[in-house]
C-alpha positions in Angstrom: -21.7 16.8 -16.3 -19.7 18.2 -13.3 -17.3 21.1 -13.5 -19.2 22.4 -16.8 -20.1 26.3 -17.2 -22.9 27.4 -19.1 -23.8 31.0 -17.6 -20.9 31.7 -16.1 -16.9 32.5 -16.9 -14.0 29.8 -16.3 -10.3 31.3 -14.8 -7.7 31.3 -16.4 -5.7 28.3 -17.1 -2.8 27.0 -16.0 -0.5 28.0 -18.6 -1.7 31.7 -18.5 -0.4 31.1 -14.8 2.9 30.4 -16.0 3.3 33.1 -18.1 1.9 34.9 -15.6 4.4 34.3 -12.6 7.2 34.3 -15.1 6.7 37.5 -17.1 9.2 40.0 -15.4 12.3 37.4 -14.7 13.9 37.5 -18.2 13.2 33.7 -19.4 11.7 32.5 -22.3 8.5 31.3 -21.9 7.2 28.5 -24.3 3.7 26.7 -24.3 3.8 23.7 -26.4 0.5 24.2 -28.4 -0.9 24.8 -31.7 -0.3 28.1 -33.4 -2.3 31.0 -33.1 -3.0 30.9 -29.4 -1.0 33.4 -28.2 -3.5 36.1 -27.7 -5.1 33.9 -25.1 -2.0 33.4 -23.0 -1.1 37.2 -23.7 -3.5 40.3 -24.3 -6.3 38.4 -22.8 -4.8 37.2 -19.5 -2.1 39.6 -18.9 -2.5 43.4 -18.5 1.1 44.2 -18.5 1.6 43.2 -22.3 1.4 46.4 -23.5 3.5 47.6 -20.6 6.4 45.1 -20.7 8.4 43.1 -23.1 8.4 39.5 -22.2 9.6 36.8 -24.0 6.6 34.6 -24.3 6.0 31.6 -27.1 4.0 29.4 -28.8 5.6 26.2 -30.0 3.7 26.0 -33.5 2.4 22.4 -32.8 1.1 20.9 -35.9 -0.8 18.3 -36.4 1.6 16.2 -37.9 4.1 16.4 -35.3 1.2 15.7 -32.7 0.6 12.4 -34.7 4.5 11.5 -35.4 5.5 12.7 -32.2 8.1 14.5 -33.8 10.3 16.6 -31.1 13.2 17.5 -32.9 11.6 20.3 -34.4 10.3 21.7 -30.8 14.2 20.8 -29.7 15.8 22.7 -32.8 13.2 25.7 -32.3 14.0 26.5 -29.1 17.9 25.8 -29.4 17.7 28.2 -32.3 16.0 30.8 -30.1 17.8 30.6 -26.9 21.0 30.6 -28.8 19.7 33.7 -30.3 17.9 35.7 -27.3 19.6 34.5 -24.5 17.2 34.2 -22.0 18.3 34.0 -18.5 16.3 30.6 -18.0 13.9 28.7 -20.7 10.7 27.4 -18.9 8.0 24.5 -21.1 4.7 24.2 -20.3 2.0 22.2 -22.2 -1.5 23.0 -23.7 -3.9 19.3 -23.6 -2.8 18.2 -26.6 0.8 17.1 -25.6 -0.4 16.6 -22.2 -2.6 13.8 -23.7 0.1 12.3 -26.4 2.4 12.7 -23.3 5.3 14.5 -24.8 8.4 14.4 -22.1 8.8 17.9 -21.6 11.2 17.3 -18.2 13.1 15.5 -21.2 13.1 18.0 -23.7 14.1 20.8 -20.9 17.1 18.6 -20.0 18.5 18.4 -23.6 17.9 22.3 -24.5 20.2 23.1 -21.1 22.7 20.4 -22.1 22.8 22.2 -25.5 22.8 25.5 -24.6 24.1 25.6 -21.0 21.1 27.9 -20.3 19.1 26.6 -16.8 15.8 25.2 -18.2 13.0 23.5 -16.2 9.3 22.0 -17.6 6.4 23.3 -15.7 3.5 20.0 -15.0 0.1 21.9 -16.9 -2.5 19.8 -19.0 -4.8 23.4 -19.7 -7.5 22.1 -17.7 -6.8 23.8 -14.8 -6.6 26.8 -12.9 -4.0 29.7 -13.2 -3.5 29.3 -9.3 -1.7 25.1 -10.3 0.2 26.8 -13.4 1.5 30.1 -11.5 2.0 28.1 -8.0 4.4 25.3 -9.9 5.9 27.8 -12.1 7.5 29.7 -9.2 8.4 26.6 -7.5 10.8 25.3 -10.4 12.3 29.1 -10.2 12.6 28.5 -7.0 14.4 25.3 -7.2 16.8 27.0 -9.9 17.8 30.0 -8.5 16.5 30.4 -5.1 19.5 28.9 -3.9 21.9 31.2 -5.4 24.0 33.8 -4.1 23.4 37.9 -4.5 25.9 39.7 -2.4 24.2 43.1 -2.3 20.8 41.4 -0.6 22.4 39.8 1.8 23.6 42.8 3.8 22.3 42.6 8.0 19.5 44.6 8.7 17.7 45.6 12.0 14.1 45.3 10.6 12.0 42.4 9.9 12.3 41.4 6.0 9.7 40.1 4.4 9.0 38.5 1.3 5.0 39.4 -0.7 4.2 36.1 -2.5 1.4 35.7 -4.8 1.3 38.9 -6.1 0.3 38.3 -9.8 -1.8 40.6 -11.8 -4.4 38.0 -12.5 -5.4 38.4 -9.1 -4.0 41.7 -8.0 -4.1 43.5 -11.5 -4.4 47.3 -10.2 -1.2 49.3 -9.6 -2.7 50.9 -7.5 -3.4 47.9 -5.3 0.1 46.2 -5.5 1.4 50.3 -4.2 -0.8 49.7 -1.0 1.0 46.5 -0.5 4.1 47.7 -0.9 3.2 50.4 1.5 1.4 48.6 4.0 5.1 46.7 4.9 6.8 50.1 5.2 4.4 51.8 7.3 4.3 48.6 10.0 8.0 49.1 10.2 9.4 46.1 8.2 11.8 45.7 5.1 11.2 44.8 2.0 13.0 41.4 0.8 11.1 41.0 -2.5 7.9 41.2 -4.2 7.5 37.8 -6.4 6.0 38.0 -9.8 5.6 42.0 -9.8 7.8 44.8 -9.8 10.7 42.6 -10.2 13.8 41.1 -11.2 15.9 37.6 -11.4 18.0 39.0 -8.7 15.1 40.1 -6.7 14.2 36.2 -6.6 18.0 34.8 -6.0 17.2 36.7 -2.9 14.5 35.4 -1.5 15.6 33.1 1.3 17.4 36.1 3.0 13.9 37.5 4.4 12.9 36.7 7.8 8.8 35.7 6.8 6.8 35.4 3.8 3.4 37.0 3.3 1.3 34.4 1.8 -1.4 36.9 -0.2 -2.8 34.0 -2.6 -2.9 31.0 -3.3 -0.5 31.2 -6.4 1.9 31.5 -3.5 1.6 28.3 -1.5 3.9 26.2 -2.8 6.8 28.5 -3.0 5.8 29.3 0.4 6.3 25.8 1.5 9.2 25.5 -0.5 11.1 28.2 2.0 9.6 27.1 4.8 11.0 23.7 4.5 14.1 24.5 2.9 15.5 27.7 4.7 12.9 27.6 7.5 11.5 31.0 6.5 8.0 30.9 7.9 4.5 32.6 6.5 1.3 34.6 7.7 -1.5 33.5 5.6 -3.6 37.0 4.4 -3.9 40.0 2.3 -4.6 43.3 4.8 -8.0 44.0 3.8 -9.8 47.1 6.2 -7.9 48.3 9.2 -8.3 46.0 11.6 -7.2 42.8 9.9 -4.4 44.6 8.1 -3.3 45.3 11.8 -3.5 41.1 12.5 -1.2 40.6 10.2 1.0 42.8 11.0 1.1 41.4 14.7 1.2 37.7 12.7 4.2 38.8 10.8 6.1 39.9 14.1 5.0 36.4 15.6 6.0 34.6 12.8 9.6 36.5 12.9 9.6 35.4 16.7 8.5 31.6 16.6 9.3 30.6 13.3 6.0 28.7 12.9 3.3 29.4 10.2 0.2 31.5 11.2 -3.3 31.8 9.4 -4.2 35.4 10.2 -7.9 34.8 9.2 -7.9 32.0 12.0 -10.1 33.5 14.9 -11.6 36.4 13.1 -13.9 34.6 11.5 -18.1 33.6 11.8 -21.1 31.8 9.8 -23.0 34.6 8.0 -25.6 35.6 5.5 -23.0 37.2 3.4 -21.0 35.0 0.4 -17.8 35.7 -1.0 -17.1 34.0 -4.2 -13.5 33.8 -5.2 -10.0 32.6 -4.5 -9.7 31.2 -0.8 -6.8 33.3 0.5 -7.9 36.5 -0.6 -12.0 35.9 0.3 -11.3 35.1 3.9 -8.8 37.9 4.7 -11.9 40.4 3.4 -14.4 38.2 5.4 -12.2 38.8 8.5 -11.8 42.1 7.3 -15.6 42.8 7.2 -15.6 40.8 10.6 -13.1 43.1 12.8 -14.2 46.2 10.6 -17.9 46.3 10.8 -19.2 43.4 12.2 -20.2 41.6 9.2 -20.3 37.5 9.1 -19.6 36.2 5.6 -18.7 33.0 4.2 -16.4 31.6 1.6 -17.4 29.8 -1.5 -14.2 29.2 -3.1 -14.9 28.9 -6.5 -11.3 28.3 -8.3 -11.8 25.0 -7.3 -7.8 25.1 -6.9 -5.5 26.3 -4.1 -5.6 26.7 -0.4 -8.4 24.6 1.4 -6.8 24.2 4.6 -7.9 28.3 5.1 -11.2 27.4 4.9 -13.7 26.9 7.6 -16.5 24.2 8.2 -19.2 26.8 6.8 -17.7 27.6 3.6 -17.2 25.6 0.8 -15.2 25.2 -2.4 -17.2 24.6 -5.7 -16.5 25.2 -9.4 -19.3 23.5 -10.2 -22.2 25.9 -11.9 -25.3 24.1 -11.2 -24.3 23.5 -7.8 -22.7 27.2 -7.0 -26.3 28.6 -8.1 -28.4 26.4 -6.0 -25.5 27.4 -3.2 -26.0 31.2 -3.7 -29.7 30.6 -3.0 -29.1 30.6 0.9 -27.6 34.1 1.3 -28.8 37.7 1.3 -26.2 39.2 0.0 -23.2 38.4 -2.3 -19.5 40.0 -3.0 -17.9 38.5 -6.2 -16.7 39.1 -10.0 -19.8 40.7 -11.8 -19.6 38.1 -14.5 -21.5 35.7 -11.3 -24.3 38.1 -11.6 -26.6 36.2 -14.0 -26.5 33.0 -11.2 -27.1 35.1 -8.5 -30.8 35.7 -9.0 -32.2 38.6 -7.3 -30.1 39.1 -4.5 -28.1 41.8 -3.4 -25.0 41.5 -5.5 -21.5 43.7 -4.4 -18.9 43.8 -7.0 -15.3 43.1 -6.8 -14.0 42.3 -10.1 -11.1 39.5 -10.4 -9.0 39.7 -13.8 -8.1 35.8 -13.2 -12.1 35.2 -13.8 -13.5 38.6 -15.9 -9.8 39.7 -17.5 -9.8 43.5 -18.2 -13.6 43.9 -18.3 -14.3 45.5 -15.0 -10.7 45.9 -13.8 -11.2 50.0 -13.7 -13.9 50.0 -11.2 -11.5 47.4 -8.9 -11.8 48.8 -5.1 -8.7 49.2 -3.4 -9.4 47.9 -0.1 -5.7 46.9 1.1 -4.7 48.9 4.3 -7.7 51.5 3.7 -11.3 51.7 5.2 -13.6 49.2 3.8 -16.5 51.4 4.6 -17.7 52.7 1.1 -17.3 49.1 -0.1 -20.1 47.6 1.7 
């Protein structure tokens, strides 16, 4: 059976993804799906529950309903409750049962906004995928709600190059202390700060976002809102997180091209070779550190992309995507030594094994002992 794990973790689905890329814009966030599996969607996949209020729901599916296909109850419910909280936006996602039964959530979303006059939007997730499909559409639908509008005080001339961070979800950048770097990193090179999507954040902070000048593409959670402004306010994107010193100095010289031509760039492009060394992980994020070990210390590693979801086009001829366990195993075989989540350890036989825990695959397990390689030397990681 293909795509089965029996050693190893999965990621996080795609309707922990939602919740994800949604928690800090003030909606209400509702999975349609039995009761009793909030925890999953909550404590388990996001760190900043105990942090943050959010307004995050389960629908309280029951059996009956699933078999009936009663929606008036999930249609009073969430009436009832936006009526009550007012919610700047109400966003519907679906678990695999109603994704089987086919419930109409597009549908349902239409008749709670005519209702209620609140904006509401349904989010395409079945459960059976990746966190990188929920969090990428998620932001999308934001986008095509309120990216649009108008927010006088952002849109104020400036003489530096503004810049929007996409992708920047705690599932895969979970440490503070990483998403400070970041924020950092574009005020030392000398640019502004447009917005930072999913963290640190507001609604307003998004109704701004076609005022920057470029987007920093820093996962793959960010693609599609990344296309999204490309094609609709011709706001370009670098590809790459600034791993080590002298990749996080390509992409600031990417960023000041992109501003220039208006075209899209993959920093990770021609910094780049075959190696001995694996990388297991999301794609965008494993080949900025490859180039990163590349340019810093002369290190060729691969990609094995092993979400199975989100940005191929980065990778080269020698890596490979696989979610597959057998397969990744027999895979890992060929290399000497190997940087991923430690939960890959048990498939990784005797090799040498580098960690570099990723909340979207481990959660919280190993988050603490999360290097912080953005902007910084990379020399006491490997």
């Amino acid at each position: 059976m293909n795509q089965t794990a029996r050693i190893i973790s999965i990621y996080a689905a795609d309707t922990s993804g939602v919740c994800s890329a949604l928690y800090e814009y003030g909606g209400m966030t509702v999975i349609h799906d039995a009761s009793g599996c909030n925890s999953t969607y909550t404590t388990h996949d996001e760190p900043r529950w105990y942090d943050k209020k959010s307004m995050m729901f389960i629908s309280g599916l029951t059996e009956k309903d699933a078999v009936m296909g009663n929606d008036d109850r999930f249609i009073n419910d969430l009436i009832l409750s936006a009526n009550e909280l007012k919610p700047a936006f109400i966003a519907l996602c679906a678990s695999p049962l109603p994704a089987m039964i086919g419930t109409d959530l597009e549908a349902i979303a239409y008749a709670v906004e005519a209702e209620t006059g609140i904006p509401a939007f349904s989010v395409k997730t079945n459960g059976m995928q990746s966190y990188i499909t929920g969090a990428g559409n998620a932001l999308l639908e934001l986008a095509k709600k309120f990216a649009g509008s108008n927010c006088e005080k952002l849109c104020q001339p400036s003489e530096k190059i503004k810049v929007n961070l996409l992708g920047v979800t705690p599932l895969d950048f979970p440490t503070r202390e990483g998403i400070g770097s970041l924020l950092n990193y574009v005020n030392q090179c000398g640019f502004e700060l447009n917005s930072c999507v999913s963290v640190n954040t507001d609604l307003n902070d998004f109704k701004k976002l076609r005022n920057a000048d470029v987007n920093l593409l820093l996962s793959s959670v960010g693609k599609p809102l990344a296309d999204y402004l490309y094609n609709e306010y011709n706001i370009p994107f670098v590809k790459g997180v600034p791993y080590g010193i002298g990749f996080a100095g390509r992409i600031k010289e990417a960023l000041v091209k992109a501003f220039e031509t208006k075209e899209n760039i993959d920093a990770t492009n021609d910094c780049r070779e075959a190696g001995n060394v694996a990388i297991l992980g999301e794609s965008i994020m494993s080949a900025s550190l490859a180039s990163a070990l590349l340019l810093d210390k002369g290190i060729k590693a691969n990609v094995l992309e092993t979400v199975g979801d989100g940005d191929f086009d980065i990778l080269k001829s020698f890596d490979l995507s696989c979610d597959d366990e057998k397969i990744l195993e027999n895979e890992l075989k060929k290399y000497d030594v190997i940087i991923g989540d430690p939960l890959f350890k048990p498939i990784c036989a005797d090799k040498k094994f580098i960690e570099l825990p990723h909340e979207a695959f481990s959660g919280r397990c190993f988050t603490k002992n999360a290097p912080n390689l953005i902007f910084t030397s990379i020399d006491k990681f490997i």
